[in-house]
KEKE-3310 file (N, C-alpha, C; in steps of 0.2 Angstrom, whole numbers, plus 5000, padded with zeros to 4 digits):
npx = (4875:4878:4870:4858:4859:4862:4850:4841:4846:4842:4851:4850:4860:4868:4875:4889:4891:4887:4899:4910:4908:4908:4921:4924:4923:4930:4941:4943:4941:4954:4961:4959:4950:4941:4922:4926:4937:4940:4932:4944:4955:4950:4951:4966:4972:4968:4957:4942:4925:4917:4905:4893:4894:4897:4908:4901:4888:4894:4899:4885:4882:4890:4886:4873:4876:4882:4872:4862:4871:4871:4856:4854:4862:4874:4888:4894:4910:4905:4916:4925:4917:4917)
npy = (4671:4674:4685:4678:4670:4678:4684:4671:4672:4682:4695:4710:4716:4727:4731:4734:4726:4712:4712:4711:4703:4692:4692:4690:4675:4670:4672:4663:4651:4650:4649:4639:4633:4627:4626:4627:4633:4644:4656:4656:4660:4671:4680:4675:4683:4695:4700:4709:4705:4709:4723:4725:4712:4700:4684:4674:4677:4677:4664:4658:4664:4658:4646:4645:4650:4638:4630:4637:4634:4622:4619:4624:4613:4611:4599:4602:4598:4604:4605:4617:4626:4625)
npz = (5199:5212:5216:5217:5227:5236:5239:5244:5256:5261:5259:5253:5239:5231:5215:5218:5230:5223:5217:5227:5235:5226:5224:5236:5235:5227:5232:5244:5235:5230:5239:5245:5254:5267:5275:5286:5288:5285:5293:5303:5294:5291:5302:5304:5292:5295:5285:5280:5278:5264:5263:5274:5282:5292:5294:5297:5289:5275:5274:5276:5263:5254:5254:5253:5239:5235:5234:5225:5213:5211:5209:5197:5188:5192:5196:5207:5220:5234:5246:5241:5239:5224)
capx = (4872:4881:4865:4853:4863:4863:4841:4840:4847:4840:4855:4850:4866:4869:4881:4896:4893:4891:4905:4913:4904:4911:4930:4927:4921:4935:4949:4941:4944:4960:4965:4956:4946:4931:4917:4928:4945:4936:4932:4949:4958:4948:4955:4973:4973:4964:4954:4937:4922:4913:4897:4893:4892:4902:4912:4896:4885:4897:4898:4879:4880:4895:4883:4868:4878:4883:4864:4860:4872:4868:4848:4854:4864:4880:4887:4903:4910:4905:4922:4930:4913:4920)
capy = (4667:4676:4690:4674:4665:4686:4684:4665:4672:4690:4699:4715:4717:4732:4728:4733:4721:4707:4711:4710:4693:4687:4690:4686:4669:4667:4673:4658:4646:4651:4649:4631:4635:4626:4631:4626:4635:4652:4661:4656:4662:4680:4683:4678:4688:4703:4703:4711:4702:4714:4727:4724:4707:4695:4680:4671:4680:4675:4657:4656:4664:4653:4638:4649:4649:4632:4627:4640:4630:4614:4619:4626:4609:4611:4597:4602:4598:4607:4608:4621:4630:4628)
capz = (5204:5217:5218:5218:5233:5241:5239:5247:5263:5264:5257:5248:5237:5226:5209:5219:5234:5221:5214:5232:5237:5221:5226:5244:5235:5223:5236:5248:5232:5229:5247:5248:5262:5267:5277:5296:5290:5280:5297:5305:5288:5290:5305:5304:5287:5296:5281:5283:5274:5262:5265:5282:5283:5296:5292:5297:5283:5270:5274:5275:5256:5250:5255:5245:5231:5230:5232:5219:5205:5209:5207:5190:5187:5191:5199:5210:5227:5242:5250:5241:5235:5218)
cpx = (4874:4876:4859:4853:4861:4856:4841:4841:4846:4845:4854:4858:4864:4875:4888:4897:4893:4895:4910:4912:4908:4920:4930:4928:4928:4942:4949:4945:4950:4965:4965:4955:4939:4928:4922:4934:4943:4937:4938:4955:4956:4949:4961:4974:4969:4961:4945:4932:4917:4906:4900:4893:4896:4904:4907:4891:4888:4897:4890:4878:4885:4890:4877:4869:4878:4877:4860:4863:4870:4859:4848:4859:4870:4884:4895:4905:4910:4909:4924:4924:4915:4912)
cpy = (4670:4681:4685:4671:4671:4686:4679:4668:4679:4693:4706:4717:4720:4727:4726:4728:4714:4706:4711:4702:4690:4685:4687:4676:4665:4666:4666:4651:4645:4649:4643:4631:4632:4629:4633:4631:4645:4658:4661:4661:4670:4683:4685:4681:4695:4705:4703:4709:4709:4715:4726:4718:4704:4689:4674:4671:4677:4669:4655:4658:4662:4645:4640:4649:4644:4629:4629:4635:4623:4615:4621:4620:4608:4606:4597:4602:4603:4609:4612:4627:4634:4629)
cpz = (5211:5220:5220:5225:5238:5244:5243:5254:5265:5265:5251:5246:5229:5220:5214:5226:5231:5218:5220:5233:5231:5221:5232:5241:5230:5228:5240:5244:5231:5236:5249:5253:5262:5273:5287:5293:5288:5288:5301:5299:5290:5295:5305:5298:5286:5288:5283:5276:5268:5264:5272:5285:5286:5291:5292:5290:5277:5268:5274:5268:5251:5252:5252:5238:5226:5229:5227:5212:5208:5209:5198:5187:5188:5197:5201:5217:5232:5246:5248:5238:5227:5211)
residu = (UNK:UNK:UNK:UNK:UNK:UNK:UNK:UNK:UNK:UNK:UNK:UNK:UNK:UNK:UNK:UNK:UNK:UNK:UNK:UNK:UNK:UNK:UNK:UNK:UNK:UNK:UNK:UNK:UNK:UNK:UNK:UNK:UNK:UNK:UNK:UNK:UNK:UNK:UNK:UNK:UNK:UNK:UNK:UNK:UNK:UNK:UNK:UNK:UNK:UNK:UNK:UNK:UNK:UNK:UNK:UNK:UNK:UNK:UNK:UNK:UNK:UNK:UNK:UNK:UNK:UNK:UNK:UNK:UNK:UNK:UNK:UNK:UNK:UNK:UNK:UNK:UNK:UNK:UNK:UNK:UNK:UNK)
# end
């Protein structure tokens, strides 16, 4: 779902970037970060979001994503894009 969510928002993404997009998206749940703590988080943890894409990008395809499972029925809360 992670290459679906990539396509919604005019993300060309090879295997290895969604295999990137998929940890940036685990590490996020793992951290419990919603959409306001995410870009703050990617600072103070000087981590850099994968391919080329800003902290911006990311959050516009962590909200692609959860629109993609919930089109495919999946029905989970938003806050932690679980």
């Amino acid at each position: 779902m992670i290459s679906a969510a990539a396509a919604r928002i005019g993300i060309r993404a090879d295997k290895a970037l969604v295999r990137d997009l998929a940890a940036e998206v685990e590490w996020s749940k793992v951290s419990m970060l919603d959409a306001d703590a995410y870009a703050e988080a990617v600072r103070a943890n000087r981590r850099t979001p994968p391919g080329d894409l800003s902290a911006d990008d990311v959050l516009a395809l962590m909200d692609a994503y959860q629109e993609a499972k919930e089109d495919r029925g999946f029905s989970i809360s938003k806050m932690y894009w679980c």
